[in-house]
C-alpha positions in Angstrom: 226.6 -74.3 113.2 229.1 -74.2 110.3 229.8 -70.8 109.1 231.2 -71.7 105.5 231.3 -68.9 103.4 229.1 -68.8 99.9 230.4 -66.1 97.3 227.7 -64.0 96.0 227.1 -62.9 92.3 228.3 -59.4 92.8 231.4 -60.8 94.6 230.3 -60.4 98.2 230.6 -62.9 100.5 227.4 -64.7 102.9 227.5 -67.7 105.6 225.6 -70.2 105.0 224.7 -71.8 108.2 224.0 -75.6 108.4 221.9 -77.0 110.7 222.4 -79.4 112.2 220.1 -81.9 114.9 220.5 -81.7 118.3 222.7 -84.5 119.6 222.2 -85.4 123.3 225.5 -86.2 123.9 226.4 -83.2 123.5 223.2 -81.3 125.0 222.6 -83.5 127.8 226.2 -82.6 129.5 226.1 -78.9 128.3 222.6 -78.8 130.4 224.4 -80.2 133.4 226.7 -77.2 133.8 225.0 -74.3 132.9 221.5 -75.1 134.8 222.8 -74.6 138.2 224.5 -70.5 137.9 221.2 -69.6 134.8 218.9 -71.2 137.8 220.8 -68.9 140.9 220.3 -66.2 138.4 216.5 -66.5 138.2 216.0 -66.4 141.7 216.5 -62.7 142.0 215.2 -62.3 138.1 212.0 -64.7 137.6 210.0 -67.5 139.1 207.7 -68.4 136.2 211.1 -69.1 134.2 212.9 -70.9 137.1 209.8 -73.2 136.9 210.6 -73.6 133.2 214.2 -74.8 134.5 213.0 -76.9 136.8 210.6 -78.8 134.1 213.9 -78.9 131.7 216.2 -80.1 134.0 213.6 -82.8 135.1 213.2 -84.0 131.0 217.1 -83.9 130.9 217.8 -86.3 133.5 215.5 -88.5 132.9 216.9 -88.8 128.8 220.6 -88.7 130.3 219.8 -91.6 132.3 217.5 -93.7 129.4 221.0 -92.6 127.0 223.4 -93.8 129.9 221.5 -97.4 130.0 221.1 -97.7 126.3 224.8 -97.2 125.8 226.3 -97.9 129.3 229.9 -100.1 129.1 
């Protein structure tokens, strides 16, 4: 998100957040790191959400790997 800030008609200041799409090159890696400690979290927490990171981890490899052939070299 960009915070940029928009001045108000009484003076005041707001953000005005831009969204932006979800890139996988940036996603894809970000996944890759934090999985592993959020997953030996959930093991003492919860096993219907490790599940969840199981089925997310699963999507993420196989889109890393379609990205990595697509653009590979």
């Amino acid at each position: 998100m960009d915070f940029c800030l928009n001045k108000n008609d009484d003076g005041t200041f707001s953000t005005n957040p831009f969204p932006h799409a979800a890139d996988i090159r940036f996603i894809s890696p970000t996944l890759l790191f934090t999985n592993k400690p959020y997953r030996l979290w959930l093991q003492r927490i919860d096993e219907n959400l490790r599940k969840l990171l199981d089925w997310i981890e699963r999507v993420n490899t196989a889109l890393y790997r379609q990205f990595d052939e697509i653009y590979d070299g």
